[in-house]
C-alpha positions as CSV (number, residue, x, y, z in Angstrom):
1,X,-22.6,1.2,-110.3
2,X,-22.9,-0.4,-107.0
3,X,-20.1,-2.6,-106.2
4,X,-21.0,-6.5,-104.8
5,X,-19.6,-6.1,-101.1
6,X,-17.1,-8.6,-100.8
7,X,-15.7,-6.4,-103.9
8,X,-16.5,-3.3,-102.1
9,X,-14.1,-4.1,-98.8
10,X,-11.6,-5.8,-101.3
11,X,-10.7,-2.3,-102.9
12,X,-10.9,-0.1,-99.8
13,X,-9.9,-2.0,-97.0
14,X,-6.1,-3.9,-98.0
15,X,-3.2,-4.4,-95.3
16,X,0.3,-3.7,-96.8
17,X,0.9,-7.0,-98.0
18,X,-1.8,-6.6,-100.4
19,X,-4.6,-8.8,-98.1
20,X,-8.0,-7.7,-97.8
21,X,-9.0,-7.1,-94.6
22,X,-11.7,-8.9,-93.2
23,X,-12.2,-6.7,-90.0
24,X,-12.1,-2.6,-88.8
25,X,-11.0,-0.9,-85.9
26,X,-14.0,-1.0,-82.6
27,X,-11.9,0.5,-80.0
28,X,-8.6,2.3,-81.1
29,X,-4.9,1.5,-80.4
30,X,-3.9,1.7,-77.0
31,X,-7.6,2.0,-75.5
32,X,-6.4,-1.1,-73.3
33,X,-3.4,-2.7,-72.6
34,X,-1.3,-5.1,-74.6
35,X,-2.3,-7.5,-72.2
36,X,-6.2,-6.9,-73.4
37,X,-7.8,-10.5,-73.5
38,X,-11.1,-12.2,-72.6
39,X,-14.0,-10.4,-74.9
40,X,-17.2,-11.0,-73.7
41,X,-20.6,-10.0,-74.3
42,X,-23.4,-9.6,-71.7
43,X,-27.2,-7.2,-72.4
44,X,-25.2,-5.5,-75.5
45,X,-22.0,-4.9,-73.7
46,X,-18.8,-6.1,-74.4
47,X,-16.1,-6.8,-71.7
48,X,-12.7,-7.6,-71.7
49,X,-9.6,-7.8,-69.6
50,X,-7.0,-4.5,-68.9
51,X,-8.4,-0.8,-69.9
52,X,-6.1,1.4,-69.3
53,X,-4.1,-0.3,-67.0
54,X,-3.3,-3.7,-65.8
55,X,-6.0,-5.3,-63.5
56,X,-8.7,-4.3,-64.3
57,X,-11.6,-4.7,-66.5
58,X,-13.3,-2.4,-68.9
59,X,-17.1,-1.9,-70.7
60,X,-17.6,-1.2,-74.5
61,X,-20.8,-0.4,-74.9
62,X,-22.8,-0.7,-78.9
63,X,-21.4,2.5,-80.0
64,X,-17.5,1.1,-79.3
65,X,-17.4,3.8,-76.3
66,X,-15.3,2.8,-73.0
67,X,-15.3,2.9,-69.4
68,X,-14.0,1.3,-67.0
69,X,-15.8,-1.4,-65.0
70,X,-14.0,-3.2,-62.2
71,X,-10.6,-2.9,-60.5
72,X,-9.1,-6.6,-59.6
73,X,-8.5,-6.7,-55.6
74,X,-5.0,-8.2,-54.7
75,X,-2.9,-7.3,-57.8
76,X,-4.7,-9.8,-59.7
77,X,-4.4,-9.7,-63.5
78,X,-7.5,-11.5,-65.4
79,X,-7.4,-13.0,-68.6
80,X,-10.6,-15.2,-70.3
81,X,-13.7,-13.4,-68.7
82,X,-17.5,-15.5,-69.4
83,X,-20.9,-14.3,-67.4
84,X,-23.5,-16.8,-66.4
85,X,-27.1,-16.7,-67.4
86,X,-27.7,-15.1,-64.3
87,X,-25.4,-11.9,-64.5
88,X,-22.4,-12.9,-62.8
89,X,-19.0,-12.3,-64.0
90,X,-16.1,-14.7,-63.6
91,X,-12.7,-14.0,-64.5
92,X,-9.5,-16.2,-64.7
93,X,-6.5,-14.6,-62.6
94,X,-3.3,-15.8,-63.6
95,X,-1.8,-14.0,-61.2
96,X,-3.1,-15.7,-57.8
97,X,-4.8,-18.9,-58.6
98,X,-8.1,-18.1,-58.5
99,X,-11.3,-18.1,-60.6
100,X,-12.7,-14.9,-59.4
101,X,-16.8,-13.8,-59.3
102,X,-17.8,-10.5,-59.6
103,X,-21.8,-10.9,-58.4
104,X,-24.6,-9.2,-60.1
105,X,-24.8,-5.9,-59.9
106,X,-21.8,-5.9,-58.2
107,X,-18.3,-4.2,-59.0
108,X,-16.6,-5.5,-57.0
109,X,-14.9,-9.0,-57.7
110,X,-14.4,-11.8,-55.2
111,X,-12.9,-15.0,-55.1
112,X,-15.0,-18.5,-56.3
113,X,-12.5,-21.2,-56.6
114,X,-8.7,-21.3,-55.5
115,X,-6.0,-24.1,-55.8
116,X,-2.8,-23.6,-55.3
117,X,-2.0,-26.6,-58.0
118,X,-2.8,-24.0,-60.9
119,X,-0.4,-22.9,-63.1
120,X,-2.4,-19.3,-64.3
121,X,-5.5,-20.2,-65.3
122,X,-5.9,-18.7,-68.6
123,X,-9.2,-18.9,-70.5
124,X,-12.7,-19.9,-69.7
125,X,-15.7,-21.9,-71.0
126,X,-18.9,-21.7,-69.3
127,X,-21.6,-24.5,-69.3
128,X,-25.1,-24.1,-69.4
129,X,-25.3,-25.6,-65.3
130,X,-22.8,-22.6,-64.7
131,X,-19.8,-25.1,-64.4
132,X,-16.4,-24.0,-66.2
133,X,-13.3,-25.2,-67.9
134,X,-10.3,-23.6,-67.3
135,X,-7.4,-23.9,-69.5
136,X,-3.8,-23.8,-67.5
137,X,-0.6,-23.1,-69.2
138,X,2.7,-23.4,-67.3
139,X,4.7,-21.4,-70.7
140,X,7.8,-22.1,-69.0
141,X,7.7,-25.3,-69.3
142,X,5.5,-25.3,-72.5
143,X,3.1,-27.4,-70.6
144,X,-0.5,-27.6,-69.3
145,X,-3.9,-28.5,-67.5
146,X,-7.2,-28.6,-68.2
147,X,-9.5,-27.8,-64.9
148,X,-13.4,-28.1,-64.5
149,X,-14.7,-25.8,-61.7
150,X,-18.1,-26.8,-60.2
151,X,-21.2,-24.1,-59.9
152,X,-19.9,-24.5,-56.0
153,X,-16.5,-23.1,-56.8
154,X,-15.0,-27.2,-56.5
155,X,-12.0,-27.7,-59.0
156,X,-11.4,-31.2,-60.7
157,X,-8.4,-31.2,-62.5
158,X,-9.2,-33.5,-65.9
159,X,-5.7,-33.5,-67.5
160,X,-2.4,-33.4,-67.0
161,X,0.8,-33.4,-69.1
162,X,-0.8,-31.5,-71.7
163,X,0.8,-28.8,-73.9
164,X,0.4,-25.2,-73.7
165,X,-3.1,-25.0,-73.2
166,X,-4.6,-22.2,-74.0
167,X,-8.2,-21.1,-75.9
168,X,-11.1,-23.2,-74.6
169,X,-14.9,-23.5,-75.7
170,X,-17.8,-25.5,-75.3
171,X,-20.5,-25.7,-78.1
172,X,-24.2,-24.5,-77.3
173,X,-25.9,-28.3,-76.1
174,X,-22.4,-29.0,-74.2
175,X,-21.2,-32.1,-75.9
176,X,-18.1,-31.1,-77.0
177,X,-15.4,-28.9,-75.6
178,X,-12.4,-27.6,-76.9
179,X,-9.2,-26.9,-76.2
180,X,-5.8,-25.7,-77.9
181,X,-1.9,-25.7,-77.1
182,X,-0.3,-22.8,-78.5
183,X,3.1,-23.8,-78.8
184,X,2.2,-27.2,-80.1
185,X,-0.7,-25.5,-82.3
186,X,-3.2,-28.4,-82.1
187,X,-6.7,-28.0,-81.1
188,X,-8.2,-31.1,-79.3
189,X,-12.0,-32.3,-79.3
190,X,-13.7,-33.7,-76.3
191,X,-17.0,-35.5,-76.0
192,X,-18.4,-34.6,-72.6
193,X,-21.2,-36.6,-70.6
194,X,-23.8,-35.3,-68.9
195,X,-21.8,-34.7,-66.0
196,X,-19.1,-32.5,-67.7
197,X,-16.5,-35.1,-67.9
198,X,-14.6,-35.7,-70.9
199,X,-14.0,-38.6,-73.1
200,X,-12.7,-39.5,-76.7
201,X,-9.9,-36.9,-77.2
202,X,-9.3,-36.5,-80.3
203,X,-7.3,-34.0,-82.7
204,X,-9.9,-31.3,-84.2
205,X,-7.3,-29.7,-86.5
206,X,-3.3,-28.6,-86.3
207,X,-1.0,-26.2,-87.6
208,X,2.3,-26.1,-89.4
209,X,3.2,-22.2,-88.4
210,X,1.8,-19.3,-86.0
211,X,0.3,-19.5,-82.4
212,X,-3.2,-20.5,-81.0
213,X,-5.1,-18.4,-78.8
214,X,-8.7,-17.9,-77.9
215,X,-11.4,-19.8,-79.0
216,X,-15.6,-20.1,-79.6
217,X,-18.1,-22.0,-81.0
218,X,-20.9,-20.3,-82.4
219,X,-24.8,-21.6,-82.4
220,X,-24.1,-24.1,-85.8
221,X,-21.2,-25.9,-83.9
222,X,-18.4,-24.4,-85.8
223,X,-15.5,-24.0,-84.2
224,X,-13.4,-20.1,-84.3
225,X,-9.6,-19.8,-83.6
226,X,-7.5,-16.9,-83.5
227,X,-4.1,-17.5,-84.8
228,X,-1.8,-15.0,-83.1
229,X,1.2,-13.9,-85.6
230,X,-0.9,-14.9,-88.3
231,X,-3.8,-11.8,-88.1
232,X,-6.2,-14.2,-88.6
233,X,-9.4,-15.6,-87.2
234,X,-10.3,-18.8,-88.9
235,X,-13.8,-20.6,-89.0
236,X,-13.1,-24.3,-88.8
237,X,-16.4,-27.3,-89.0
238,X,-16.8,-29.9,-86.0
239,X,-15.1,-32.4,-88.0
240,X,-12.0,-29.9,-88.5
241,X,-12.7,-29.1,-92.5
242,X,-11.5,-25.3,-92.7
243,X,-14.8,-23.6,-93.8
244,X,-13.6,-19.8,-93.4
245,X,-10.3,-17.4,-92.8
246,X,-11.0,-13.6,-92.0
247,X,-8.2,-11.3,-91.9
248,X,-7.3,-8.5,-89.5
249,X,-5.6,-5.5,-89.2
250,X,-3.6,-6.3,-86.6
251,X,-1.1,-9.5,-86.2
252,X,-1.8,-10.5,-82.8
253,X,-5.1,-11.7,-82.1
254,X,-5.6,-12.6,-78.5
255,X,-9.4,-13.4,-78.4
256,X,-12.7,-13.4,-79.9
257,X,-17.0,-12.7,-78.6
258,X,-19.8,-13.2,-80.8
259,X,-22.7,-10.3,-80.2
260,X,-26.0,-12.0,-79.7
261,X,-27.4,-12.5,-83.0
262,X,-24.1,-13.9,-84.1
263,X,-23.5,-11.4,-87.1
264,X,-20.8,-10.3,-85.7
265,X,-17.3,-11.0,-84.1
266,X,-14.8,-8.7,-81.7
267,X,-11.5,-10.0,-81.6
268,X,-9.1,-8.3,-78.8
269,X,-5.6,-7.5,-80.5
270,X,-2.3,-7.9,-78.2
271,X,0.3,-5.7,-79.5
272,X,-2.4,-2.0,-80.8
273,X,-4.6,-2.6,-77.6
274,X,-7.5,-2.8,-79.5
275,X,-10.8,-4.2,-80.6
276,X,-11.2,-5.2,-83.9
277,X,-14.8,-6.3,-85.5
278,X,-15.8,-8.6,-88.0
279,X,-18.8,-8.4,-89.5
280,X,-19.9,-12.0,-90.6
């Protein structure tokens, strides 16, 4: 008898602790760093932040098969990676302040916005004009800024004396961004104009236990956090109403890419420097 599949993965895929696991391995332990971080897809490719070593970046291609795909200038260290419509690759450096491009066709990387007022830009949202967000932890201080960075490499800082931000996203017509704070494990809402700046903040949803980290909003507006400590990614509405909670193998989720059709997720996992999938 065929099994149903949510039955099928039940009795073959379970973690110690007796949950079933929602995910399975992409990339193997230790293919990147345990700083990997910033998954992002681009013509069937996914991307993310320290293969092998620190400072750079490396390619997955469909068949979860590596290489490595740009070397940061300057011992920079990236972190949220997104590409425009147009190819181009821009990278968060926490290291020097920068937002950094790496052009089309290019592999080499080069910098598109600096100011010296950043903390370590952390993650990125991209908007359909090409502008981004930044989130800007100072974890020191448990503190944060939330940065918008113009198509011509400008930076507007948008808040202040916020917590640890962290993950970022903007949903598909860019009306709404979001943004957590890890330590303070909220998740805010915006309303954004037609000139990218924000309004009516408002709480989207918080939590009692476990870390924030990454974020994105898939094509029906809903909202996808990982919850590092917690091995979780959870699917949450755009009124904050929990709809989903997949489980992973691994503890420390760092960040999360949809492929293109949306069927599936790749979450990047801190502590096995892997790539875990999730099939939707």
């Amino acid at each position: 008898m065929k099994l149903p599949k949510p039955l099928a993965i039940t009795l073959l895929l379970s973690s110690p602790l007796g949950f079933a696991i929602d995910s399975q391995d992409f990339v193997k332990d230790n293919v990147f760093t345990q700083g990997i971080e910033g998954p992002t897809m681009y013509n069937g490719a996914l991307y993310a932040v320290n293969y092998a070593q620190q400072g750079t970046i490396g390619r997955v291609d469909n068949m979860g098969k590596t290489s490595l795909f740009v070397r940061l200038p300057n011992d920079s260290v990236g972190n949220g990676l997104q590409f425009d419509s147009l190819g181009n690759l821009f990278i968060a450096d926490y290291v020097n302040h920068n937002i950094l491009k790496v052009p089309a066709g290019s592999n080499k990387a080069e910098v598109f916005a600096h100011n010296s007022k950043m903390n370590q830009p952390n993650d990125i949202a991209i908007t359909k004009s090409g502008a981004l967000f930044a989130s800007d932890p100072n974890w020191a201080n448990k503190t944060g800024q939330l940065w918008r960075i113009n198509a011509d490499g400008s930076t507007h800082l948008l808040e202040k004396n916020m917590g640890t931000t962290n993950g970022i996203a903007v949903n598909n017509d860019n009306t709404k961004l979001y943004v957590n704070e890890s330590v303070q494990r909220i998740v805010w809402q915006y309303d954004l104009d037609d000139n990218l700046n924000i309004s009516n903040k408002k709480v989207l949803i918080k939590f009692a236990d476990h870390g924030l980290d990454g974020m994105r909003v898939n094509n029906q507006g809903h909202v996808f956090i990982t919850r590092y400590g917690a091995g979780k990614v959870l699917e949450v509405s755009p009124t904050g109403k929990l709809l989903n909670s997949y489980q992973l193998k691994g503890q420390h989720p760092t960040n999360l890419a949809f492929n293109e059709t949306q069927n599936k997720v790749y979450v990047t996992m801190q502590k096995r420097g892997a790539i875990e999938v999730i099939e939707l």
